[in-house]
C-alpha positions in Angstrom: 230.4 57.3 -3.3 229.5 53.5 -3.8 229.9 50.8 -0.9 233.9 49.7 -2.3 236.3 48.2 0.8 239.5 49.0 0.3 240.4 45.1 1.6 238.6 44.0 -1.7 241.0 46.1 -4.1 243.2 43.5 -5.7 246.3 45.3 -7.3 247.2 44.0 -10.7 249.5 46.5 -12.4 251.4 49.3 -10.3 252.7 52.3 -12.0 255.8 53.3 -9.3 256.6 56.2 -11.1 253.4 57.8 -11.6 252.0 56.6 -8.2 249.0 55.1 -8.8 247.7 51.1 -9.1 245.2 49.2 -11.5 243.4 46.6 -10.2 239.9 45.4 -9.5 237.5 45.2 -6.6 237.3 41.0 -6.0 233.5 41.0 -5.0 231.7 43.2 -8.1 234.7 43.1 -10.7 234.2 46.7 -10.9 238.0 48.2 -12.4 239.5 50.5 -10.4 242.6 52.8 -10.3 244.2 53.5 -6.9 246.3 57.0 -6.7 248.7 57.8 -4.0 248.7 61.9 -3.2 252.1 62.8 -1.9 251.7 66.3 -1.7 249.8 67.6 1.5 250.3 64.6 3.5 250.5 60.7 1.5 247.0 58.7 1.3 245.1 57.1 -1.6 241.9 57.6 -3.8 240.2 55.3 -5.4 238.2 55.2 -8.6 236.0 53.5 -11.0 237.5 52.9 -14.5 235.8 51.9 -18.1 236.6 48.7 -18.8 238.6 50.4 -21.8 240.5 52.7 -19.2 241.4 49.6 -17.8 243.1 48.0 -20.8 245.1 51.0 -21.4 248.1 50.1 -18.3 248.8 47.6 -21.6 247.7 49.4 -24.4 248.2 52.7 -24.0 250.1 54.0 -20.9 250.3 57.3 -21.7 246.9 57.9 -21.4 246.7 56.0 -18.6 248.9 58.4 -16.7 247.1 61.2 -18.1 243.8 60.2 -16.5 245.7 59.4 -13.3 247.0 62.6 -13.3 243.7 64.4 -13.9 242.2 62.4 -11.3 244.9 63.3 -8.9 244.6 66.6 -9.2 240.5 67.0 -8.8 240.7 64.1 -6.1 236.9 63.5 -7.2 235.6 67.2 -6.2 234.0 68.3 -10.1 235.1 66.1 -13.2 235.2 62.6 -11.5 233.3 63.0 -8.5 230.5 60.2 -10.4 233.7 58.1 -10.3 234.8 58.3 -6.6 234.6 55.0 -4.9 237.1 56.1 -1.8 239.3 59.1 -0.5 241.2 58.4 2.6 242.5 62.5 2.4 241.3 65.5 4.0 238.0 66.4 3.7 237.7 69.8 2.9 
């Protein structure tokens, strides 16, 4: 995991169905995408996007929400795990 704060995410699209935010961190500009896991208890994750994931909340939403949903599910453990910057869940 990389050296992200949480108090430097600034939101800038929320997705309230799908449960997860777009935004960026304000110090390095890196995109990120906030989730929210509801099931087993309710905190967020937070990772890394492309700078082409990042476009895609306007471009192409669907996809968007695919990712999101992928990256819910792994919660960084295998596929994404290069692109965890924070859980705030259970570690097990």
């Amino acid at each position: 995991m990389s050296s992200f704060e949480k108090a430097n995410f600034q939101e800038q699209w929320v997705n309230k169905d799908e449960m997860y935010t777009v935004g960026y961190d304000s110090i390095s500009g890196q995109k990120i995408i906030a989730i929210t896991i509801s099931w087993m208890g309710w905190y967020d994750i937070y990772f890394r996007l492309t700078d082409d994931e990042f476009e895609w909340h306007k471009s192409d939403p669907d996809a968007l929400n695919d990712l999101a949903s992928r990256m819910a599910v792994d919660k960084g453990k295998k596929f994404y795990s290069d692109r965890l910057l924070l859980n705030e869940g259970p570690v097990s």
